[in-house]
N, C-alpha and C positions, 0 to 999 in steps of 0.2 A: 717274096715279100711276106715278113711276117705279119700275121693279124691279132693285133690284143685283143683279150679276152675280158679283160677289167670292165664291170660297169660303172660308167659316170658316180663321181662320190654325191653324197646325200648332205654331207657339213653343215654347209650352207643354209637349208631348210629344215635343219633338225635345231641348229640355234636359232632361226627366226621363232620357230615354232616355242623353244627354251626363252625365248626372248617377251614374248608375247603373255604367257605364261606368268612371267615373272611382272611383266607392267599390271598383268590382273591382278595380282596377288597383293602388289601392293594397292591396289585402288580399292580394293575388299578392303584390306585393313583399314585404309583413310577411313572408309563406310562405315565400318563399324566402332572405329574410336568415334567420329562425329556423332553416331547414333546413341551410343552408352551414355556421351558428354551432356546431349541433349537430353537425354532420359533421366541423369543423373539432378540435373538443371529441374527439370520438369518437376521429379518428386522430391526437391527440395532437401537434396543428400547434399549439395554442397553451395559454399556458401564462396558470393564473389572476394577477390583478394581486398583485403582492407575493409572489409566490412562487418559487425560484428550479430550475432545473432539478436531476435528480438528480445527486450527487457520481460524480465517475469514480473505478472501481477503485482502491486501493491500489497502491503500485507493488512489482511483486516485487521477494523477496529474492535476489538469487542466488550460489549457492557455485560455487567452479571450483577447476580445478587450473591450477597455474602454476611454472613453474622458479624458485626462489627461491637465489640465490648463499648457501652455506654451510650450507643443509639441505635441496635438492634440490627435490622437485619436492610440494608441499605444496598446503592450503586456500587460497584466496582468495577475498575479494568481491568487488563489480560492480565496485571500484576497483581491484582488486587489489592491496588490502593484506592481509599475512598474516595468516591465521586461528590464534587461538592455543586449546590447551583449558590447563585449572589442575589438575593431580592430587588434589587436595582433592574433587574434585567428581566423579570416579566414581561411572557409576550413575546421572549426571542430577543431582545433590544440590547447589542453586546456594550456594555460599557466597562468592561475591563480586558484593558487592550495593551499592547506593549506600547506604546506612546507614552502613557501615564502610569507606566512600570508595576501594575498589578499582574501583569502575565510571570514575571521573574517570582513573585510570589504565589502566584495562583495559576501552575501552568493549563492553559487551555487545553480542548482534545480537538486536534485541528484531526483532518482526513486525510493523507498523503497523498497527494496526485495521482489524478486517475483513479480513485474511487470517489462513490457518491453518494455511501450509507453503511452505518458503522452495521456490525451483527450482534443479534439476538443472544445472550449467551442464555446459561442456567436460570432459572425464577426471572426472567425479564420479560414484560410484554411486548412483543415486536413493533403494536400498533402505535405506543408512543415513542419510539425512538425515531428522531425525525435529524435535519440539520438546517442551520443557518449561517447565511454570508456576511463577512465582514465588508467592510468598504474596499478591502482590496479584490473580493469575489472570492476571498478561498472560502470553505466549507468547513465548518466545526459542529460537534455530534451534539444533537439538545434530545433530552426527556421529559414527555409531556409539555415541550415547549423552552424549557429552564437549557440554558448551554451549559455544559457540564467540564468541571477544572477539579485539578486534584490540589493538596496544599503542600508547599516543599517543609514543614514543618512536620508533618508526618514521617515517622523514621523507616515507616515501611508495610506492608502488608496489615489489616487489623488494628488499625489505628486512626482515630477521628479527633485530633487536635484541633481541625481547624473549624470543629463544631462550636456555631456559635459567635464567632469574633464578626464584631461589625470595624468594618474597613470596606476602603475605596467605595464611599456611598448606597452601601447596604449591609445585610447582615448575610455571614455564608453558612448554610446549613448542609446536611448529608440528605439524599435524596430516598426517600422510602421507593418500594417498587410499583407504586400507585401514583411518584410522579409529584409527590408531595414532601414541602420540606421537612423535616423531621428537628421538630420545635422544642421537642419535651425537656431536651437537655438546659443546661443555665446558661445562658449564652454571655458572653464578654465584651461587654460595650465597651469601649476607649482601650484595645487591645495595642499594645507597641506604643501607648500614646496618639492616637486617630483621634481620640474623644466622637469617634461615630464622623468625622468630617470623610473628602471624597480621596486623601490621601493617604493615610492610614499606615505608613512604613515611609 
């Protein structure tokens, strides 16, 4: 009788062992994609589908002072165009509003959403730059109390046309950097035909 010499094969246990292996191998990688996913989540590297990142700030408002030929050295904005107040409105009291179509002539300085104070620029005292609410609740930039509008008559930068003209129930002057109108000029009662009444265009 012959006797084999072969030992029993190992196959079997050599691929459980390959098998075993391979199920680890991938349950590490689930692990560590979920961990990165999460990490990634965490430190706000990525953002969910359909969603869009947050909106950036508002852009400030900014007042300044500026040499203006024929009334000196007055308000201005980021464009420097002249800053006008309307004597009607002492006190903060907005009476020129788009309803009675003095804003198409006299644009306001409204605040864009989400901000709540215009800035300080060059020769401006911070401490009177304040704002006031309309009846709808938006906020618009006043100095020294006076709400501040620019005039679409003005062709651009350096120019105070609308120094002087009484309309829409007051007279609009340019504002000095003390927060006071600036009177010196001659001013233009019954400009457009207003005769000084609260409509004036």
């Amino acid at each position: 009788m012959k006797i084999s010499m072969h030992r029993p094969r190992r196959a079997p246990a050599v691929q459980l062992l390959y098998g075993s292996l391979a199920i680890g191998a991938v349950a590490a990688a689930a692990a560590c994609g979920s961990t990165s996913s999460s990490t990634a989540a965490s430190s706000g590297k990525s953002q969910p589908a359909g969603t869009s990142p947050p909106a950036s700030s508002s852009p400030a408002v900014t007042v300044s002072a500026k040499s203006v030929a024929g009334v000196g050295t007055v308000l201005v904005n980021s464009k420097g165009q002249t800053l006008y107040m309307l004597t009607s409105e002492k006190g903060g009291k907005i009476t020129c509003t788009d309803d009675n179509g003095c804003t198409k002539v006299w644009p306001d300085t409204e605040l864009p959403k989400g901000t709540t104070s215009a800035t300080a620029g060059s020769g401006i005292q911070a401490s009177l730059l304040g704002t006031v609410k309309n009846s709808a609740g938006d906020l618009y930039v006043t100095y020294h109390g006076w709400p501040l509008y620019t005039y679409t008559g003005d062709n651009g930068p350096g120019h105070a046309k609308g120094e002087g003209i009484t309309a829409f129930g007051g007279t609009w002057y340019a504002l000095s950097t003390s927060g006071n109108p600036v009177t010196s000029s001659h001013s233009q009662p019954g400009s457009y035909g207003s005769g000084g009444g609260s409509g004036g265009y």
